[in-house]
C-alpha positions, 0 to 999 in steps of 0.5 A: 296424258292418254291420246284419245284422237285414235279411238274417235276415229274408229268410232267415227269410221264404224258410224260411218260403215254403219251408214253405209250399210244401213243405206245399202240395205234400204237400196236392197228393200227398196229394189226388191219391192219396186221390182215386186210392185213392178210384177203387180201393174201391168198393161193387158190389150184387147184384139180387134179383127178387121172385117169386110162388111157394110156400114151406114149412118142416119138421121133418126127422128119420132115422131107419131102418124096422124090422119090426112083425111077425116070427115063428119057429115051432119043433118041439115034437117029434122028427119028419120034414118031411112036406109045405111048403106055403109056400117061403121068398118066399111071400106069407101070410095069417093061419091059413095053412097053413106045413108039417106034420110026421109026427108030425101038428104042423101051423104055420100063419101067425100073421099075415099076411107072407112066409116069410123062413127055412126051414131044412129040406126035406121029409123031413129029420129035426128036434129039438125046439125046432128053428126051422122056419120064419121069417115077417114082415110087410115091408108094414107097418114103423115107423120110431123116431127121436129128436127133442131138447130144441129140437124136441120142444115142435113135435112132437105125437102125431097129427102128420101126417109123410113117411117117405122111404126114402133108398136108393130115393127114395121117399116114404110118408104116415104120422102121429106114433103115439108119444112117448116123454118119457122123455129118453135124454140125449147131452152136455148134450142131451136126445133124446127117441123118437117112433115112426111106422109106415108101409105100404110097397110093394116094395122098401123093407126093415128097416133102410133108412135114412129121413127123416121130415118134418113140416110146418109152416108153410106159404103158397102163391102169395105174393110172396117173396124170396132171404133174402140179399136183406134188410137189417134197421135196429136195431131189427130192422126188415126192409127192402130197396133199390130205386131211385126215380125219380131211379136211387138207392137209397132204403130200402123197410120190408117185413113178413115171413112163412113162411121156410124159410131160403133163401126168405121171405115177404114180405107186404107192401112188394113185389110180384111183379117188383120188383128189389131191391138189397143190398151186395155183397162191395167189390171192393178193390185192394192200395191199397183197402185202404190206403185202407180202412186209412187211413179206418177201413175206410169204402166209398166210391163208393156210390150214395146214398138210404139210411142210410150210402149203401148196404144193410146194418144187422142180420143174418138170424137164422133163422126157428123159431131153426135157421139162421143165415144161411142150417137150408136148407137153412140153419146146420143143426142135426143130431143124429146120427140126430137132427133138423135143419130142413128147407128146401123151396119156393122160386122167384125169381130172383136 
């Protein structure tokens, strides 16, 4: 009787090679295509350029101008104009003559404006309670808008504000001269009037649209930056990417000051001309994002010196609470003929 224990062991020992083989050769492929995917998903970082500029944030409002002054003068009897001294265009001072009647009635101006209407010539016959002629005041206008519930706590009686008419570009000095606190409420938020009046030059009419701006924090040939260009750590702590000596990239802490959303201060940490880096968006090809799939959508190739290998942790969260992100100009906060925050100043280069 043949002994057949020696030739089943062989086979099982060349299964066993086999196996081993097979998986040495599926470790191969495995690692040449992880190190070929690995090639394919990598992290770029956009540059940022501190600067020494300006920088500012405001209160933005619209609102439209509308007449202080305006008059119509009527017949307080049957007559006839007898004499105009003031065509419709004409200039007025107060106690100025306007036209007379037969009758001896006599309109004069009231304040000083412009004659807006006139609705007869000399010698047409008028009726009692005719309106004879219109004057207004087109050099001095006021400007109502509304301010809601989340700004109303920053705006104050006194208030220094720019009224800037739309249409033609141009832009007056004028103070806040009234709130109403009595809420005229929209939805579930609560708006609330302020007046301001304004002397205007030619050219600016009732009823042209305006934007009333008033200042608020403001810093002046300091070191700022691109608001993009800020990372934060979780316990908020503004920091930034420079490289060291070596070429990597280390983590700088930074303290910030006045933002208008697009710019920031930056009062300490960085000087004038310094370059700063944060991550960009990865550049991913279709087995990128295998990879990014397979390895739980972690970047690879990233220049070392920071936490993770590269820039990120926290998001900006606006400054005065109006934008997030970017109010920017900025997410925006608008309120119909309401408020939003305003952006100005700026500088730097990305």
């Amino acid at each position: 009787m043949m002994n057949s224990g020696k030739p089943r062991k062989r086979k099982v020992v060349r299964r066993v090679i086999l196996i081993v083989l097979l998986l040495a050769l599926a470790g191969g492929i495995g690692w040449f295509a992880y190190n070929s995917l690995k090639r394919e998903y990598t992290t770029t970082y956009d540059t940022y350029t501190a600067t020494t500029g300006s920088i500012s944030n405001a209160l933005s409002f619209s609102g439209n101008l509308s007449l202080i002054d305006s008059a119509s003068y009527t017949a307080a009897s049957s007559s006839t104009v007898k004499t105009i001294y003031a065509p419709v265009g004409t200039d007025v001072k107060e106690d100025d003559k306007l036209l007379r009647l037969a009758n001896g009635e006599t309109v004069t101006a009231g304040f000083d404006g412009r004659v807006n209407v006139l609705d007869f010539a000399e010698g047409d016959a008028v009726s009692a309670g005719d309106t004879l002629v219109q004057i207004a005041d087109f050099a001095h206008l006021r400007v109502t808008f509304r301010v809601d519930e989340y700004d109303i706590s920053d705006v104050a009686v006194g208030q220094a504000c720019t009224v800037t008419v739309t249409a033609l570009e141009k832009s007056f000095d004028s103070t806040i001269a009234a709130i109403d606190y009595i809420s005229a409420s929209t939805g579930n938020v609560a708006y609330y009037s302020a007046t301001a009046y304004v002397d205007v030059d030619g050219g600016a009419l009732p009823g042209m649209q305006v934007t009333v701006t008033i200042p608020q924090e403001e810093a002046k040939d300091v070191v700022i930056l691109k608001v993009d260009a800020l990372s934060f750590d979780n316990t908020n702590q503004a920091f930034v990417y420079m490289k060291n000596d070596a070429g990597e990239l280390e983590q700088v802490n930074v303290t910030t000051g006045v933002s208008n959303g697009n710019y920031i201060e930056i009062t300490s940490g960085l000087s004038d001309g310094d370059e700063v880096y944060v991550e960009a968006k990865a550049e991913e090809t279709t087995s990128g994002g295998l990879l990014s799939g397979l390895f739980g959508g972690q970047q690879f190739n990233q220049p070392q010196g920071g936490p993770g290998g590269g820039p990120g942790g926290g998001n900006w969260n606006g400054d005065r609470g109006n934008w997030n992100g970017e109010r920017g100009n900025s997410g925006e906060r608008s309120s119909g003929s309401g408020s939003q925050r305003g952006t100005s100043g700026g500088g730097g280069n990305r």
